[in-house]
MDAnalysis code that builds the backbone (N, CA, C; Angstrom):
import MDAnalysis as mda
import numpy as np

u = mda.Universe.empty(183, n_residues=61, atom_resindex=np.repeat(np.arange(61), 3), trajectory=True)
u.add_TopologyAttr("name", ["N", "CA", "C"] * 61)
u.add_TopologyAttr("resid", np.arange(1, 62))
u.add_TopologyAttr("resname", ["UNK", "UNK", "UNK", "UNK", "UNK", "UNK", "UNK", "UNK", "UNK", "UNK", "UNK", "UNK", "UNK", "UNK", "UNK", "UNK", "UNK", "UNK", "UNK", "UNK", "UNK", "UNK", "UNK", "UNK", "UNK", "UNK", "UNK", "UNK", "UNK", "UNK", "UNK", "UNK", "UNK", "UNK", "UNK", "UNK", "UNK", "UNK", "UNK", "UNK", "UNK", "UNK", "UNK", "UNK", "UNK", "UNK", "UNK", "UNK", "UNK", "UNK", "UNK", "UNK", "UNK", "UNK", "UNK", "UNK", "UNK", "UNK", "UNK", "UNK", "UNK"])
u.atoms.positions = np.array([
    [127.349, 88.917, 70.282],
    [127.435, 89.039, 71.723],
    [126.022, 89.126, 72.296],
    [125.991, 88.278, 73.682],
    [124.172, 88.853, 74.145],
    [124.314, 89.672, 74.933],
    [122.947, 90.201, 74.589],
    [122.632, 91.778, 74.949],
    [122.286, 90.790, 76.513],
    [122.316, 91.686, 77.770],
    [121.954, 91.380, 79.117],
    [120.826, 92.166, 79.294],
    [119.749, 91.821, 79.784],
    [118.392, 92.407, 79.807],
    [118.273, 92.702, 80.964],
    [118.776, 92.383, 82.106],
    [118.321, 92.967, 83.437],
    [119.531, 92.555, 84.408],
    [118.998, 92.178, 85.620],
    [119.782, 91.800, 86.557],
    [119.481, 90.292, 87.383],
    [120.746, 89.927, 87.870],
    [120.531, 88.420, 88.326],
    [120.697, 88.577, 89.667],
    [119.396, 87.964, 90.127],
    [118.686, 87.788, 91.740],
    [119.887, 86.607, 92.513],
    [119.787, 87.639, 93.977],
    [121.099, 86.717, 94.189],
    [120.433, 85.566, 95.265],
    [118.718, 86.025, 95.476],
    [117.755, 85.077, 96.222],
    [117.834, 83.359, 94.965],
    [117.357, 83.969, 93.965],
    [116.316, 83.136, 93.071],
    [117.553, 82.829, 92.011],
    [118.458, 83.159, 91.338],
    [119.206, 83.379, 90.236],
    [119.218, 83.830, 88.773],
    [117.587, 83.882, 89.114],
    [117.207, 84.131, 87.583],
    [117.439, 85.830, 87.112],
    [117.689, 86.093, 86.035],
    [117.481, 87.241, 85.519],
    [116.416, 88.156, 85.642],
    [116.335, 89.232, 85.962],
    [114.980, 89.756, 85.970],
    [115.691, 91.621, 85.557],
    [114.247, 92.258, 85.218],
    [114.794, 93.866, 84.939],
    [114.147, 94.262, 86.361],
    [112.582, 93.858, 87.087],
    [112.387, 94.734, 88.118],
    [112.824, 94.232, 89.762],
    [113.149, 95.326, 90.482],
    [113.779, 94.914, 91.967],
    [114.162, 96.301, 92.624],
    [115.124, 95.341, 93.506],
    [115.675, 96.796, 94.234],
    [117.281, 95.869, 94.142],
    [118.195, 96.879, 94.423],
    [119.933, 96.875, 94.694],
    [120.241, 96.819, 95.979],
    [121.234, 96.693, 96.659],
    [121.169, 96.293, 98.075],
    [123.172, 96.426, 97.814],
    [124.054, 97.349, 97.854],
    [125.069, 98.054, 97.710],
    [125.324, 97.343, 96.118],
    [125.984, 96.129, 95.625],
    [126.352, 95.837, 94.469],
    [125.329, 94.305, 94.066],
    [124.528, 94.499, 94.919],
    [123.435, 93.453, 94.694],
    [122.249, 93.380, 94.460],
    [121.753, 92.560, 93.616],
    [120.172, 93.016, 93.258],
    [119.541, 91.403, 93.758],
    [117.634, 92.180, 94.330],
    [116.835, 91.218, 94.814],
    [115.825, 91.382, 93.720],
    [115.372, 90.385, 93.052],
    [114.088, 90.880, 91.726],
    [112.814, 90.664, 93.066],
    [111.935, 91.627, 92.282],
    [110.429, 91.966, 92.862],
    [109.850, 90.808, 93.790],
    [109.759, 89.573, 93.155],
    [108.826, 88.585, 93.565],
    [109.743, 87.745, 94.478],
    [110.913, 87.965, 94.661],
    [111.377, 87.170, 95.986],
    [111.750, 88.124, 97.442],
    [111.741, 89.548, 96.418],
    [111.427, 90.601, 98.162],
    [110.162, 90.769, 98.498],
    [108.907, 89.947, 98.114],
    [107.847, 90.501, 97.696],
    [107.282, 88.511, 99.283],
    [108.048, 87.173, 98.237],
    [108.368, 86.190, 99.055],
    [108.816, 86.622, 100.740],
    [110.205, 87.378, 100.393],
    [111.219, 87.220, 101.747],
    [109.901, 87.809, 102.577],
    [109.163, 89.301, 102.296],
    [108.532, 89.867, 102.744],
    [107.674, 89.549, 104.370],
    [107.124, 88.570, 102.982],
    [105.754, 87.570, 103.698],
    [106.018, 86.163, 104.215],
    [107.252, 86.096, 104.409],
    [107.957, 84.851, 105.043],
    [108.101, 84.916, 106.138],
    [107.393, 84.224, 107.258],
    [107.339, 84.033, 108.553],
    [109.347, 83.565, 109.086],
    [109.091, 83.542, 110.432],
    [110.441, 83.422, 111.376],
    [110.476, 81.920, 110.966],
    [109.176, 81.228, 110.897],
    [109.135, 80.000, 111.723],
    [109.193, 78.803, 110.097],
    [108.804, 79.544, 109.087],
    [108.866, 79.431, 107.676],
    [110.172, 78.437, 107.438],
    [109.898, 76.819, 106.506],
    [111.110, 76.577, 106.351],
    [111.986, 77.478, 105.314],
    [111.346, 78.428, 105.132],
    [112.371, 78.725, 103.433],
    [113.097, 80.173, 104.110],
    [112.416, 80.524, 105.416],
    [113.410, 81.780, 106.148],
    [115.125, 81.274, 106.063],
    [115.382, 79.944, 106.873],
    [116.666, 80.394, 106.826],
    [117.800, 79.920, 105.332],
    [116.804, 79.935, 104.413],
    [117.217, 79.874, 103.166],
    [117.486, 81.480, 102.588],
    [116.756, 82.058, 102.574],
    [116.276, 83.589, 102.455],
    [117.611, 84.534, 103.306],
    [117.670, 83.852, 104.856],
    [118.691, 84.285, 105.638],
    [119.924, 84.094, 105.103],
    [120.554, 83.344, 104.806],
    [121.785, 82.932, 104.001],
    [121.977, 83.406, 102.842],
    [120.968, 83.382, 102.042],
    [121.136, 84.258, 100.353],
    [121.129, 85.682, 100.586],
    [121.116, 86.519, 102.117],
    [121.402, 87.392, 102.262],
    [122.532, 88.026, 102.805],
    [123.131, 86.997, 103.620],
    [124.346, 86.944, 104.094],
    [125.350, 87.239, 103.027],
    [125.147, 86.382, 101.818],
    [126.235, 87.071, 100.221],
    [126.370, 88.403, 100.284],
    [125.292, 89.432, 100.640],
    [125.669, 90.498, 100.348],
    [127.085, 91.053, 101.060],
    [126.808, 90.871, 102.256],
    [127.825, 91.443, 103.295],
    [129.400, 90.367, 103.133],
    [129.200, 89.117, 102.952],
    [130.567, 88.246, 103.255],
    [131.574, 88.645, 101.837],
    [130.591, 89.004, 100.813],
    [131.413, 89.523, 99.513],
    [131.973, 90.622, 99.933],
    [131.576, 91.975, 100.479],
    [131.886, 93.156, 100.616],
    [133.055, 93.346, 101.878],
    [132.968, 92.151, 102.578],
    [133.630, 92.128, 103.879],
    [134.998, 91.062, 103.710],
    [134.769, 90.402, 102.422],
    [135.900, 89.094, 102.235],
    [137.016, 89.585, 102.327],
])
């Protein structure tokens, strides 16, 4: 069986161990670190905007 080493970014998808949780969701370091420093006007904001929206439409479905 594989062992699971961390948690999967619901920005990026990849696996990672460091981040923060966000109720049953995890963001790894370097894309809250991205969202951070991501302007309004940024094309990758309303990418960022939407991969955040998962949190709430799961909890609210």
């Amino acid at each position: 069986m594989e062992e699971r080493l961390g948690n999967y970014c619901i920005i990026c998808g990849q696996e990672k161990l460091e981040g923060l949780r966000i109720i049953d969701e995890f963001i790894c370091e370097s894309c809250e670190v991205e969202m951070v420093r991501t302007e309004v006007q940024d094309e990758k904001y309303p990418f960022f905007i939407h991969q955040l929206k998962r949190i709430w439409v799961q909890k609210n479905a």
